[in-house]
C-alpha positions as semicolon CSV with decimal commas, in nm:
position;residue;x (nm);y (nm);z (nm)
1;X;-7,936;11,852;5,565
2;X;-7,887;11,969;5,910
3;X;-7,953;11,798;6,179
4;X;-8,245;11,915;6,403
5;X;-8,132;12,051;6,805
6;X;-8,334;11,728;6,982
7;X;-8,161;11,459;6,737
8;X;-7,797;11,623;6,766
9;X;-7,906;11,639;7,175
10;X;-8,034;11,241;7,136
11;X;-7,703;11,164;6,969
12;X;-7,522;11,333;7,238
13;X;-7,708;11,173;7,497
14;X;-7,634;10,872;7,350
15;X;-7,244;10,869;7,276
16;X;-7,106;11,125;7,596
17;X;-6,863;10,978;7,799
18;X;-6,972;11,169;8,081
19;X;-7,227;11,432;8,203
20;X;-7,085;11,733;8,030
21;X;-6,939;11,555;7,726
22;X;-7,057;11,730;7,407
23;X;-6,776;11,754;7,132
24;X;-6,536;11,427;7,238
25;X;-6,443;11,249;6,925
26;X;-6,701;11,027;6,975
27;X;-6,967;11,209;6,977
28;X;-6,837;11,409;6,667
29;X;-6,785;11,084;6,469
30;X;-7,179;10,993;6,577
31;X;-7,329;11,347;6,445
32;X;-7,081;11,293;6,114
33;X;-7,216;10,957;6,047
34;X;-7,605;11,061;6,064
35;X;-7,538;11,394;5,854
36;X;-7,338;11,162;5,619
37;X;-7,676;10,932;5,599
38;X;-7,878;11,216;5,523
39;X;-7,647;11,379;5,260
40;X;-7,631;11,018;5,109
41;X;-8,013;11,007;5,089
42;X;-8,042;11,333;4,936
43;X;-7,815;11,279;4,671
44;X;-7,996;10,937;4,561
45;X;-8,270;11,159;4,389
46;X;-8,053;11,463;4,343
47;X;-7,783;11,330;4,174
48;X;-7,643;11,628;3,999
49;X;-7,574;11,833;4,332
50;X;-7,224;11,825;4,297
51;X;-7,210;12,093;4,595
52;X;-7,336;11,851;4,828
53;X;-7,190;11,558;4,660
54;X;-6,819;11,793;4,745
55;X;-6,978;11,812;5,070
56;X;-7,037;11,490;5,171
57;X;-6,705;11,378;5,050
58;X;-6,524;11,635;5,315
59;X;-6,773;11,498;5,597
60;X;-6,619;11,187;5,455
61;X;-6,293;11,286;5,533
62;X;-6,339;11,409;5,867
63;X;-6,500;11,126;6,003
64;X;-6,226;10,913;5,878
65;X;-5,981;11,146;6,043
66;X;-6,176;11,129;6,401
67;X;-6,173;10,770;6,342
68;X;-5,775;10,708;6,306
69;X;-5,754;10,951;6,619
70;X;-5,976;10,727;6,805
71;X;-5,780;10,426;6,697
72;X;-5,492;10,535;6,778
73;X;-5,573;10,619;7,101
74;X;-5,808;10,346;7,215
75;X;-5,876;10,052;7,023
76;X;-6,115;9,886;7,219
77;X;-6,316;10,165;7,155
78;X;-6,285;10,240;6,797
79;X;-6,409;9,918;6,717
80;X;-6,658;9,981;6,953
81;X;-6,752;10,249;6,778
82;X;-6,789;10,111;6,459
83;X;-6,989;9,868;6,563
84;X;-7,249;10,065;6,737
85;X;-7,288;10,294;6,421
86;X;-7,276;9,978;6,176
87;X;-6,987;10,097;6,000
88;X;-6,730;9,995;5,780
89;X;-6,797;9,626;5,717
């Protein structure tokens, strides 16, 4: 369920705020939300994995986290956010 080194550097590349921006909140809630599809796929035909299913629900958790920060902070931006990655509504 990890993600591969050129899709976590094409998510970078596509969420940085500047040149040398690799871990702004941004960019964590982006890699989150495509290890949180691919967890979600996995446990579609796995469904007792109750590991991963723990798992996802702590990536859950995190994201939402990053995501009040974010609000808090700018919220111009959050919603920007969520409406780049197609989340929550």
């Amino acid at each position: 369920m990890a993600l591969l080194q050129e899709q976590k550097q094409a998510i970078i590349n596509d969420y940085q705020s500047h040149l040398t921006d690799t871990g702004s909140a941004d960019v964590q809630v982006a890699m989150l939300t495509e290890r949180i599809v691919k967890l979600s796929a996995h446990l579609k035909t796995n469904a007792k994995d109750h590991a991963s299913r723990r798992g996802l629900l702590q990536m859950i958790g995190r994201r939402k986290r990053l995501l009040s920060y974010i609000q808090k902070q700018s919220p111009e931006r959050y919603r920007a956010l969520i409406t780049r990655l197609g989340i929550r509504g």
